[in-house]
N, C-alpha and C positions, 0 to 999 in steps of 0.2 A: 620044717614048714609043714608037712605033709601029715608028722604029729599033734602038732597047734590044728591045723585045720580039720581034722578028724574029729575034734570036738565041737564043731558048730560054728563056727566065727566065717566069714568072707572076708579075705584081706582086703586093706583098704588102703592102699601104702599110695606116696606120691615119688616114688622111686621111678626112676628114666629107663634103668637099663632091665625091664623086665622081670628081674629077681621075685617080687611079689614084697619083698621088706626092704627097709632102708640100713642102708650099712653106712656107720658115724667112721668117724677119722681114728680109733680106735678098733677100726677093725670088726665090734661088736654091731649085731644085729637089731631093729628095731622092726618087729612084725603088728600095724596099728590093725583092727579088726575091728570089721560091726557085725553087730549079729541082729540081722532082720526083722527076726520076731523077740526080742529081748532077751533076756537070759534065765531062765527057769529057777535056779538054782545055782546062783552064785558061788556060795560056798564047797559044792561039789564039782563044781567048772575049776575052782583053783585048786583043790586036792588033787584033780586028773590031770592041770599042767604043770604041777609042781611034780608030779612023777614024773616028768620027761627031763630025761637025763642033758645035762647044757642048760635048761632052760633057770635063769637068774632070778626073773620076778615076773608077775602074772600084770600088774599094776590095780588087781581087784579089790586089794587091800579089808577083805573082808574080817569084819568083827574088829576092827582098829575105829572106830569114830563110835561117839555116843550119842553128836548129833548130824544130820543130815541136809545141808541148804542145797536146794534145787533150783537152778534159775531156768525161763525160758525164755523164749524169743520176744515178749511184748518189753520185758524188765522185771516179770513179778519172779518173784521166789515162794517156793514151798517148803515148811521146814520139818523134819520128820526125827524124831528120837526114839531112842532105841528104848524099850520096855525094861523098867528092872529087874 
């Protein structure tokens, strides 16, 4: 936890017992996070959590989609593609 948060993120969990993440029926950990001011650099935020040893998947899933749908709160979406 203390390694995830070092990197920028405010946990955001809806866990009871104060933990700061949610622990599933396996046992394993789910740590959900916002980060305040958005994320700078994406691609460098998942290279620095994928260095932390334990940790499975980031869920940033960066450079995996070519395109991008955005939804917000009215219903509209924004759609953004990746340059070739």
């Amino acid at each position: 936890l203390l390694r995830c948060t070092s990197t920028g993120p405010l946990p955001d969990s809806d866990d009871t017992d104060g933990h700061g993440f949610t622990i599933l029926g396996d046992d394993n950990e789910i740590l959900d996070c916002r980060f305040e001011a958005g994320i700078a650099d994406p691609p460098e935020l998942e290279r620095k959590l994928s260095s932390i040893p334990g940790l499975v998947e980031s869920g940033l899933f960066c450079g995996l989609a070519h395109v991008l749908v955005i939804g917000d709160e009215d219903g509209g979406t924004e759609v953004r593609e990746r340059p070739a």
